[in-house]
C-alpha positions as CSV (number, residue, x, y, z in Angstrom):
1,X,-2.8,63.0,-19.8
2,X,0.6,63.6,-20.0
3,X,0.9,61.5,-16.4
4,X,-0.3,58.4,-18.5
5,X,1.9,59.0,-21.2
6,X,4.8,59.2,-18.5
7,X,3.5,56.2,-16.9
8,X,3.1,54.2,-20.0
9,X,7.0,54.9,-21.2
10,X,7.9,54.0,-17.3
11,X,6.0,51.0,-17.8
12,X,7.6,50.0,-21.3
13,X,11.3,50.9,-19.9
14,X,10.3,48.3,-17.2
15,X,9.2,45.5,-19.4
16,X,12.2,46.0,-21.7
17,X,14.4,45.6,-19.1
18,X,12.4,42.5,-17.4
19,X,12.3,40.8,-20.8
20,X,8.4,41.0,-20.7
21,X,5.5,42.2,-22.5
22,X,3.4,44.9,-21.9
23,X,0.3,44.8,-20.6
24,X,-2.6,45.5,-22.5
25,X,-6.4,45.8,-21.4
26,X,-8.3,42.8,-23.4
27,X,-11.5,43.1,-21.4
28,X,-14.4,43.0,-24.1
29,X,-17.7,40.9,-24.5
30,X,-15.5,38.3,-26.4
31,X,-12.8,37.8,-24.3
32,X,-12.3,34.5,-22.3
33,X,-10.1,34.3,-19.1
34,X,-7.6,31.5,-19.6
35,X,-9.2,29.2,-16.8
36,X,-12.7,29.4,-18.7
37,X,-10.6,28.9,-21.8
38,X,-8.8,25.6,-20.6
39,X,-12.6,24.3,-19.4
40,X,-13.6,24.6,-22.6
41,X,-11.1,23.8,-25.1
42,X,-9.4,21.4,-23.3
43,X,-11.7,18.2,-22.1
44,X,-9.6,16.2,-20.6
45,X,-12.3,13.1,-20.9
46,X,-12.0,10.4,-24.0
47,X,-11.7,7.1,-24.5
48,X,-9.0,4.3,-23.1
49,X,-7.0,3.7,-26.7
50,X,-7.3,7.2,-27.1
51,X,-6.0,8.1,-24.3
52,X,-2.8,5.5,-24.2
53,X,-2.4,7.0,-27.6
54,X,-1.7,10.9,-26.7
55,X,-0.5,9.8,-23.5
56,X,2.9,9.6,-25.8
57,X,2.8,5.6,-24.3
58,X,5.7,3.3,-26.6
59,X,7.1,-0.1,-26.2
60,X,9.7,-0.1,-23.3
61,X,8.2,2.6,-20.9
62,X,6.6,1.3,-17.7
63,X,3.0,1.7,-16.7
64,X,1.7,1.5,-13.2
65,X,-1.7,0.9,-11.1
66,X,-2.5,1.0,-7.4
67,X,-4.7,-2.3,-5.3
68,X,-6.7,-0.7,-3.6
69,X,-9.8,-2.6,-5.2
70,X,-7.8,-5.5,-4.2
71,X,-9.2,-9.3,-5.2
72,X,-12.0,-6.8,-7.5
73,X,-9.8,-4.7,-9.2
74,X,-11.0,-4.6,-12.8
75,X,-8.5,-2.2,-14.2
76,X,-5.1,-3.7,-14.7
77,X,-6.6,-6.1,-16.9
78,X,-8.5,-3.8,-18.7
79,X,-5.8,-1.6,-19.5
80,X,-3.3,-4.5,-20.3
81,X,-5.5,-6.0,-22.7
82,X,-6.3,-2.8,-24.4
83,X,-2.4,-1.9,-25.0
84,X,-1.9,-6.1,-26.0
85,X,-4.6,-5.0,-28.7
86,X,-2.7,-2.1,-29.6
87,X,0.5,-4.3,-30.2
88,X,2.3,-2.6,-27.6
89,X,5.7,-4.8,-26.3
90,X,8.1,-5.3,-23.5
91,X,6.2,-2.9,-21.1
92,X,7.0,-2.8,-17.5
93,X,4.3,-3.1,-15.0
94,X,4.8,-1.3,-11.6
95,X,1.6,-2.1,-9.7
96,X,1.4,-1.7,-5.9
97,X,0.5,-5.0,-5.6
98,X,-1.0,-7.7,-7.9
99,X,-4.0,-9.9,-6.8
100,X,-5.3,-13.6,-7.8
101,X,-7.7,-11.4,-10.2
102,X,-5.0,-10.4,-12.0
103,X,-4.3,-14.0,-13.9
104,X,-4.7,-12.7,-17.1
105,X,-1.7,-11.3,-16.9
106,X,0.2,-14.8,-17.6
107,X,-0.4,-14.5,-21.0
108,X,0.9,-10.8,-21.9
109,X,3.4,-12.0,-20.2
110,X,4.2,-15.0,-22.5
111,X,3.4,-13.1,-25.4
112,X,6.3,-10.1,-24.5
113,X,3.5,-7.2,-23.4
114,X,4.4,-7.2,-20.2
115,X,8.0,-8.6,-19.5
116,X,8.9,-6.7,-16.0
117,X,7.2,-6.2,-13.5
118,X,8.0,-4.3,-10.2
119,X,5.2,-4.8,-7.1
120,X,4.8,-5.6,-3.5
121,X,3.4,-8.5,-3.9
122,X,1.8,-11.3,-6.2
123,X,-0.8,-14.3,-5.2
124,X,-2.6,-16.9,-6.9
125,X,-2.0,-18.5,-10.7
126,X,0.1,-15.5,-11.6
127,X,2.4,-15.7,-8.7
128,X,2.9,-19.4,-8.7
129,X,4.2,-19.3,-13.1
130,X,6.1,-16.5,-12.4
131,X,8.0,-18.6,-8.9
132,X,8.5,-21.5,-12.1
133,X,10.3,-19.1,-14.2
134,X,7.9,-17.2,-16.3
135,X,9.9,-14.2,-16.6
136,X,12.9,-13.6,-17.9
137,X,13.5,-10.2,-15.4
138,X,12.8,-11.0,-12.0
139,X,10.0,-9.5,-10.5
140,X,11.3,-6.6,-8.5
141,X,9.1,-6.2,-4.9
142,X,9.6,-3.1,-2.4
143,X,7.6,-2.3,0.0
144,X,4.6,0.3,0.1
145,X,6.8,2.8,2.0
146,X,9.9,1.6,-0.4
147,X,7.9,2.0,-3.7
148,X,6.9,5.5,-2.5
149,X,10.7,6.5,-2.5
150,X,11.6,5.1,-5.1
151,X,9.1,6.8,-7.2
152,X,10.0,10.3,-5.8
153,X,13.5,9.8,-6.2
154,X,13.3,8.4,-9.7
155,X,14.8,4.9,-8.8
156,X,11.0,3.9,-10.4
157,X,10.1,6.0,-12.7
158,X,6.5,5.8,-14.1
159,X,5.9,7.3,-17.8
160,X,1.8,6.6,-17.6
161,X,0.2,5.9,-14.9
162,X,-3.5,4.1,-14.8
163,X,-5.4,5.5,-11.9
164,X,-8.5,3.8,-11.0
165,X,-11.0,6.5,-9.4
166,X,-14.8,5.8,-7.6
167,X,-15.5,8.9,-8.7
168,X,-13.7,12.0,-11.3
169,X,-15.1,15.3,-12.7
170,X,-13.9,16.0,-16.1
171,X,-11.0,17.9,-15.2
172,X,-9.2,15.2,-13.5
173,X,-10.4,15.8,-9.2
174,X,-10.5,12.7,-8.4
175,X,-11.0,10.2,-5.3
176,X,-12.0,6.5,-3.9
177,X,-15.6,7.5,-3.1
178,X,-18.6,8.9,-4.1
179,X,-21.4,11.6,-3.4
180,X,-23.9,9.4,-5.5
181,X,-26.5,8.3,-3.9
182,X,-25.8,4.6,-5.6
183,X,-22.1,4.7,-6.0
184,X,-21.0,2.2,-8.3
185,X,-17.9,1.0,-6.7
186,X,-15.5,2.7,-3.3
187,X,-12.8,2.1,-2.3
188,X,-11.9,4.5,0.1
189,X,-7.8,6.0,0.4
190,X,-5.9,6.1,-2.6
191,X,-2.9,6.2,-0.8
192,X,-0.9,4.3,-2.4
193,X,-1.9,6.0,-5.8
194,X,-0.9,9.0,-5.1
195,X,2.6,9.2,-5.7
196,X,2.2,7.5,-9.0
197,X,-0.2,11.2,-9.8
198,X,2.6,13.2,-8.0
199,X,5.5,12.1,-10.1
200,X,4.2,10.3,-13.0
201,X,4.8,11.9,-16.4
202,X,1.3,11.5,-17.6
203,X,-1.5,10.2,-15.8
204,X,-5.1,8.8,-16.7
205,X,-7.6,8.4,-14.4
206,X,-10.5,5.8,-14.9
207,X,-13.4,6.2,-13.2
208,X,-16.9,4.8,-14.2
209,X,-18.7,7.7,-11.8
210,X,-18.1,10.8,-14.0
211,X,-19.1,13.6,-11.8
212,X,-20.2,17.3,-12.6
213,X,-16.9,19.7,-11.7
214,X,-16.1,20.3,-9.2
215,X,-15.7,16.8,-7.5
216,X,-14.3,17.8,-3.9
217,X,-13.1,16.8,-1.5
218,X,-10.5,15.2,-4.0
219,X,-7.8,12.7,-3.0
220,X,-6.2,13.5,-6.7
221,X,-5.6,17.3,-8.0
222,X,-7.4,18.0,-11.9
223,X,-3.6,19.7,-11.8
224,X,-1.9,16.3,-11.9
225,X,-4.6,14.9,-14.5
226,X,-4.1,14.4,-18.2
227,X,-6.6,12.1,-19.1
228,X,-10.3,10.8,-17.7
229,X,-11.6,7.9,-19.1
230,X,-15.4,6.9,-18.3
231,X,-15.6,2.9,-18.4
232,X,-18.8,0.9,-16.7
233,X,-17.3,-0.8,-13.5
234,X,-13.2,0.2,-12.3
235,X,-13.9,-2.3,-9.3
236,X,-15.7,-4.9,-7.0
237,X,-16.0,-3.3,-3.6
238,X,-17.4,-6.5,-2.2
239,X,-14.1,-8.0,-3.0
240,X,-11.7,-5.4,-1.2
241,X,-12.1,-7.5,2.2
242,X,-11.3,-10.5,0.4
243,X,-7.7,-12.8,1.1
244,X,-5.4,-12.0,4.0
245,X,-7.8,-9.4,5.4
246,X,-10.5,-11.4,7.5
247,X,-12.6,-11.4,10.4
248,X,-11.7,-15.0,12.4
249,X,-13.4,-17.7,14.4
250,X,-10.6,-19.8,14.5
251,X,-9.9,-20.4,17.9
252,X,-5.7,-20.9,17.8
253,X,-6.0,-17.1,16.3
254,X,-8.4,-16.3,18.9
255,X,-5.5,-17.2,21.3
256,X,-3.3,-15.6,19.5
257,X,-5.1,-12.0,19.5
258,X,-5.4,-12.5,23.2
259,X,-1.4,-12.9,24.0
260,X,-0.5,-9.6,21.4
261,X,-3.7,-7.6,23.1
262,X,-1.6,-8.5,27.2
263,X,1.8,-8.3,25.5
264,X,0.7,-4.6,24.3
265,X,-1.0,-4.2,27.6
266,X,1.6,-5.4,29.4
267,X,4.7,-3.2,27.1
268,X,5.3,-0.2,28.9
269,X,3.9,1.4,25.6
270,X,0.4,1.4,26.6
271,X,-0.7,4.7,28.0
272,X,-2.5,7.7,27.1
273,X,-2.0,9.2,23.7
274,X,-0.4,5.7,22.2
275,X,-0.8,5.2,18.1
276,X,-1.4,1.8,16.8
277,X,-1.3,-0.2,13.6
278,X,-2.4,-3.9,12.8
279,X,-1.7,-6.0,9.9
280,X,-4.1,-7.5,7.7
281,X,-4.2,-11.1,9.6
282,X,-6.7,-12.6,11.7
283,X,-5.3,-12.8,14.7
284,X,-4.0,-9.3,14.0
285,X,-7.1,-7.6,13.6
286,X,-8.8,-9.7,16.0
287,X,-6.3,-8.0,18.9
288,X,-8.0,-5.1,18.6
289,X,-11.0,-6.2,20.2
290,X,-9.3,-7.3,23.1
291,X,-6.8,-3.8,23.1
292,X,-10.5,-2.4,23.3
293,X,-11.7,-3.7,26.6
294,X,-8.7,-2.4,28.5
295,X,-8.7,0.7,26.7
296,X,-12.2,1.3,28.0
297,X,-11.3,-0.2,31.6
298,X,-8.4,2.1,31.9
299,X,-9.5,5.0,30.7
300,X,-7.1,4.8,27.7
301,X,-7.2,6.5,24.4
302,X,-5.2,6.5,21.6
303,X,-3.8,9.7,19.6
304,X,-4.2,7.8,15.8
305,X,-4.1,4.4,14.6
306,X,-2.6,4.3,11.0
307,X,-2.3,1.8,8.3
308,X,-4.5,0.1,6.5
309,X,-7.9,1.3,8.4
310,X,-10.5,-1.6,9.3
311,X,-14.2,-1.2,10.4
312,X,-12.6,-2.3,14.1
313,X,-10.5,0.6,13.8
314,X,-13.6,2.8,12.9
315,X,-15.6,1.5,15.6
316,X,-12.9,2.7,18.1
317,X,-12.4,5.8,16.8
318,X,-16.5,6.4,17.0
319,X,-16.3,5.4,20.6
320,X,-14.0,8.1,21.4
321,X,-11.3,5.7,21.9
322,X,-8.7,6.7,19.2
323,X,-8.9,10.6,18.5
324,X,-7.5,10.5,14.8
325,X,-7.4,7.2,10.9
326,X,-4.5,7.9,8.7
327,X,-5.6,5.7,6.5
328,X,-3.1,4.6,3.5
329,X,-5.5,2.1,2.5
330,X,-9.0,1.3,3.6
331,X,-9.7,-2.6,4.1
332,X,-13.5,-2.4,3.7
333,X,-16.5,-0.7,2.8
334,X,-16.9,0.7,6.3
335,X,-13.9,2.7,6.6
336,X,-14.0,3.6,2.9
337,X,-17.4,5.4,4.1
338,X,-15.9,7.5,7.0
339,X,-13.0,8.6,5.1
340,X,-15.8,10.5,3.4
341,X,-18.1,11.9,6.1
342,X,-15.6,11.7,8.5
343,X,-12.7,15.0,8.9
344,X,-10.6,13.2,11.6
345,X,-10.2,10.3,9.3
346,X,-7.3,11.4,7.0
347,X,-5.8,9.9,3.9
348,X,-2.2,9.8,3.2
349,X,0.0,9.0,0.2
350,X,2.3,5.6,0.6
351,X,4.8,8.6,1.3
352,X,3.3,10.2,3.8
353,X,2.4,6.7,5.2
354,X,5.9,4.8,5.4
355,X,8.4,6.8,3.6
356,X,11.7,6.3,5.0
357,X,12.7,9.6,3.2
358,X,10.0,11.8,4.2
359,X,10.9,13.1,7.8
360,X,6.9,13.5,8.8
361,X,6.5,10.1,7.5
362,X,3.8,8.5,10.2
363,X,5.8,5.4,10.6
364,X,8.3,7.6,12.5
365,X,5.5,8.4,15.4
366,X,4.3,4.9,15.3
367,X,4.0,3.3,18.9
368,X,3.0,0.0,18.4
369,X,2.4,-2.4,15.4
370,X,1.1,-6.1,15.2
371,X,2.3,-7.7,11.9
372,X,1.7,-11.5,11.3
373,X,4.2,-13.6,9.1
374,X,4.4,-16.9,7.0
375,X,8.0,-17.7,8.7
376,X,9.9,-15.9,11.5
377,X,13.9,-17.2,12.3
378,X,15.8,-17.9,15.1
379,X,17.4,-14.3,14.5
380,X,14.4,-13.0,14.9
381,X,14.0,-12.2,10.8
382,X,10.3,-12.5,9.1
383,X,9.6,-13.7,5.8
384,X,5.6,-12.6,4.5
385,X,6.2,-12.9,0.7
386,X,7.6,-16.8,-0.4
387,X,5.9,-19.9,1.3
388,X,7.3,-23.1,2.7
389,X,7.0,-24.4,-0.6
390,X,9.1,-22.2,-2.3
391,X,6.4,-20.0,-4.1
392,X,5.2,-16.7,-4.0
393,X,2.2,-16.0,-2.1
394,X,1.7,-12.6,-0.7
395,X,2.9,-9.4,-0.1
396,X,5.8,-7.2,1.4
397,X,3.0,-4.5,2.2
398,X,4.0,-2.0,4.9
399,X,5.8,-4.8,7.1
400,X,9.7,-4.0,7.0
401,X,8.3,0.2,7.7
402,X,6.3,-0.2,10.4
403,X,8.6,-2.9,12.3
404,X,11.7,-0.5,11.4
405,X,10.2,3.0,12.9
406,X,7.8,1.7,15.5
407,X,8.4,1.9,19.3
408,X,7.1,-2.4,19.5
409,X,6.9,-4.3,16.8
410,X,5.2,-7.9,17.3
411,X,5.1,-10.5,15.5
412,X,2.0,-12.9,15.4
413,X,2.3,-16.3,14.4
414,X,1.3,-20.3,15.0
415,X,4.0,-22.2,15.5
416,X,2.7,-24.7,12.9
417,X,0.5,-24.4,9.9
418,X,-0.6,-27.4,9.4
419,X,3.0,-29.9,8.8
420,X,4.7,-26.6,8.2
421,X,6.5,-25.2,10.9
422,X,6.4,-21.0,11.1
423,X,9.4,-20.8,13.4
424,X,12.6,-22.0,11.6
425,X,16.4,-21.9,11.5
426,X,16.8,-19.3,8.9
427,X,13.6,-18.1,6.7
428,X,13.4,-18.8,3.3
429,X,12.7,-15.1,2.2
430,X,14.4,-12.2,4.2
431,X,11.5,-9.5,4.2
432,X,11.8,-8.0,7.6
433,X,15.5,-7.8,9.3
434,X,15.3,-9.2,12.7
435,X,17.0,-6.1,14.4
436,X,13.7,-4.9,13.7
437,X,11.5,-7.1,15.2
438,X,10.9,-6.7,19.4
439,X,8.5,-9.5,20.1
440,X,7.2,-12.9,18.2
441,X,3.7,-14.2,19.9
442,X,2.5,-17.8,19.1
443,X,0.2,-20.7,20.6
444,X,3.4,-21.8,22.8
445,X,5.1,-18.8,24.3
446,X,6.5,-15.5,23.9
447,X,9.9,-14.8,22.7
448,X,11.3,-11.3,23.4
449,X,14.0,-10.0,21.0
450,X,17.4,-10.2,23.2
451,X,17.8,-6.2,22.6
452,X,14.8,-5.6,24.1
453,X,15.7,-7.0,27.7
454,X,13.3,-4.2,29.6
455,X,10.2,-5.8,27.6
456,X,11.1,-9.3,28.8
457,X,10.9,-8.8,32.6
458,X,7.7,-6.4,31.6
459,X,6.4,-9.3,30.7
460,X,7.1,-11.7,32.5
461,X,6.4,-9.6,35.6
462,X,2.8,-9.8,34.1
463,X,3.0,-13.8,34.3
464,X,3.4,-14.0,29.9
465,X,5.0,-17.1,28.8
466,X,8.1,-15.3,28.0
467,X,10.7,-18.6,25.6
468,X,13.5,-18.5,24.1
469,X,12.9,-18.2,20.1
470,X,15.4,-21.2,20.1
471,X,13.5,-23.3,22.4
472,X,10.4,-22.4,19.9
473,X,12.4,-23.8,16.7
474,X,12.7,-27.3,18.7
475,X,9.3,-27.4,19.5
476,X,8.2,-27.2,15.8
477,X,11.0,-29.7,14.9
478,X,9.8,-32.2,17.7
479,X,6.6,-32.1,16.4
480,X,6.8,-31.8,12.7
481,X,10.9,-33.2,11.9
482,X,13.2,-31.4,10.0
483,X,11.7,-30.0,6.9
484,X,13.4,-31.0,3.4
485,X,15.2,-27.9,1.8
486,X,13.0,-26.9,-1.1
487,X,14.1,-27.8,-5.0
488,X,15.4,-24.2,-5.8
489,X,17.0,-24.0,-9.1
490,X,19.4,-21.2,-10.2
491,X,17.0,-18.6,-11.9
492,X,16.4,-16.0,-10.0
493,X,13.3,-14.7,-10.0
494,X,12.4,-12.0,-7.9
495,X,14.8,-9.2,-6.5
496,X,13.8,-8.1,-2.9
497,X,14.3,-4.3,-2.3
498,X,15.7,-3.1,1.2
499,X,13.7,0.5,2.2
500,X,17.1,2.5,1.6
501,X,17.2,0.9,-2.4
502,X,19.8,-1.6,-1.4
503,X,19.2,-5.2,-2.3
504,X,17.9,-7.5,0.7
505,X,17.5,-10.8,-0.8
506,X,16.8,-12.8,-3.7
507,X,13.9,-15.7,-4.8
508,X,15.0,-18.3,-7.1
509,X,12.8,-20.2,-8.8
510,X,11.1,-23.3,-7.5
511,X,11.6,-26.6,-9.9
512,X,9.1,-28.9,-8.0
């Protein structure tokens, strides 16, 4: 007994010392262990207004939302209506990226809700007020590698963020697909929503698949989880394939694929163990079929292919021809599926993804990428975000990441849409810098970047059209004439973000 009694004082001494309490044994038929404790006092699941209401949510902060629902999201305008019917004011919006769906928007705009915004991209109704001068702030865009950084660094900081989930267990594990046997809506990667449940200060995830605990695998952690709110439909998966990512019969795009697929075969860059990525394009995506055919006559395989992941992409990878997804964002309902059933089909954040911070960043061990572009210049610079006619129309995306880190970075465009020539003088939106760029395909030649001299005679050893991007800007203007410079007033209206924070370029309003 007396050892106790020596052991206790020891242990007392100790704690004094330590600044800590003593240990005392509470086991008894009553006693709860914290974890069972939390579970049950602390149900994280409620309603939307109540939510935004202990969320600690007031006029000024900023509020974010990932795309990955795309042309069906049903969320952003949920949420911003709600907090409009709350009175909220001056909020700022940091989305990922902002869709036609998202029109509704015009009007919280007008009536002070929302009055900045910060995105990769805007289309449709609510992109063409905001290029007339809705806003008073311009629109601030960075790309999905950008935005990532600037959220872990602070440079974007999120005080509530509104997490759409396909399915969430009432603690807060959350992801973009389902176990249900009639899953109300997937979407596959949350990606790009996961740095906004990293780093956010509070975060509420909306699902309408509320799952027993515990929902796993999870993309989000119940540890970075304030708030689950239950709603009848977050999404419309039909709708994720919908816009700029598309399957094509168009034959000039057709032609296009073909040249990327034998400029890639043709690189120096194609061998065992290469990693791909394609844009969301036509002529993009429709590459990979023809990559596919020599992969399987050469006995080629690819180590990953990263990016937003396709069903062409899945194919592969079932064939044995690409070993490893790293998906950032699935495209369709197909790859959305095998991230689920699939453990060599990983999900990343935007971080992980193109992060020009994060050293294992899988941009750095990217070998090739195929990007397309609305305008590409005689110094080789893309623009993907403001039309010829001055207004806003898509989306930075992962375009000035990829083209920076990868190995070969092409470019795939027409030389003409329509009257509207693609090759120009100088672009009207700088997106990607053209020291960046290594190769720019269209339907009348090949034109190498000048510091990339070995991939020219590559090329052209293999009989490829190889130009000058000079003699390309001609051609259009032979065809087409000089275009008319565009009626840009003096507002500016968005601010384009470089990846390192610095400013790249600005978009002034249009006044036609």
């Amino acid at each position: 007994m007396s050892n106790i009694k020596e052991r206790m004082q020891d242990i007392k001494v100790a704690a004094q010392k330590m600044g800590k309490a003593v240990y005392e044994d509470r086991q008894s038929p009553k006693h709860i262990t914290p974890r069972q404790e939390y579970q049950k006092e602390c149900s994280k699941v409620t309603t939307l207004e109540e939510a935004i209401l202990k969320s600690g949510l007031r006029d000024g902060m900023t509020i974010s939302f990932h795309h990955h629902f795309r042309g069906g999201d049903k969320v952003v305008n949920m949420v911003v209506e709600k907090l409009a019917a709350m009175g909220f004011k001056n909020l700022h919006l940091a989305s990922s990226s902002l869709q036609d769906v998202h029109t509704p928007l015009i009007e919280h705009i007008r009536n002070g809700v929302i009055t900045k915004i910060s995105t990769s991209g805007l289309r449709g109704d609510l992109a063409n007020e905001i290029s007339h001068g809705l806003m008073e702030e311009p629109v601030i865009f960075r790309s999905h590698g950008g935005r990532g950084s600037a959220i872990a660094t602070g440079d974007l900081h999120i005080d509530v963020a509104f997490l759409a989930a396909s399915s969430c267990d009432p603690l807060g594990n959350a992801c973009g697909y389902s176990r249900s046997e009639e899953p109300k809506s997937i979407c596959g990667s949350l990606g790009y929503a996961l740095p906004d449940a990293q780093y956010a200060d509070k975060v509420v995830i909306i699902t309408d698949d509320l799952v027993p605990y515990p929902n796993t695998p999870n993309s989000i952690s119940e540890r970075n989880v304030d708030f689950v709110v239950e709603v009848p439909s977050v999404g419309d998966s039909s709708k994720i394939a919908s816009g700029a990512i598309r399957d094509t019969k168009n034959p000039r795009d057709i032609l296009l694929a073909k040249q990327a697929a034998k400029v890639i075969i043709n690189s120096g860059y194609f061998r065992n163990g290469f990693s791909i990525q394609t844009g969301s394009g036509g002529a993009s995506l429709a590459a990979v079929k023809y990559i596919r055919e020599e992969m399987l006559a050469q006995n080629i395989k690819a180590s990953f292919a990263l990016g937003g992941i396709t069903a062409h992409m899945v194919k592969l990878h079932e064939e044995g021809l690409i070993e490893r997804l790293i998906d950032v964002q699935s495209f369709d309902k197909v790859a959305a599926e095998s991230l689920k059933n699939n453990p060599m089909h990983k999900e990343v954040s935007a971080n992980e993804y193109a992060s020009a911070d994060e050293p294992g960043s899988a941009t750095h061990y990217l070998d090739i990428v195929i990007l397309s572009a609305l305008e590409v210049d005689e110094n080789f610079n893309v623009n993907v975000l403001v039309g010829s006619d001055g207004i806003i129309r898509g989306a930075i995306g992962g375009h000035p990441d990829t083209a920076a880190d990868s190995a070969l970075s092409i470019i795939v465009c027409p030389l003409l849409r329509g009257r509207i020539p693609c090759v120009v003088e100088n672009v009207t939106t700088l997106i990607t810098p053209g020291s960046t760029v290594d190769v720019v395909v269209t339907e009348y030649g090949i034109a190498v970047n000048p510091r990339r001299p070995e991939i020219a005679e590559r090329l052209q050893k293999a009989g490829l059209n190889i130009v000058d991007i000079h003699a390309l800007k001609n051609k259009a203007e032979s065809i087409i004439g000089h275009a008319a410079p565009l009626p840009f007033g003096n507002k500016v209206v968005g601010v384009v973000m470089n990846r390192d924070g610095s400013v790249m370029d600005v978009i002034k309003n249009i006044e036609a």
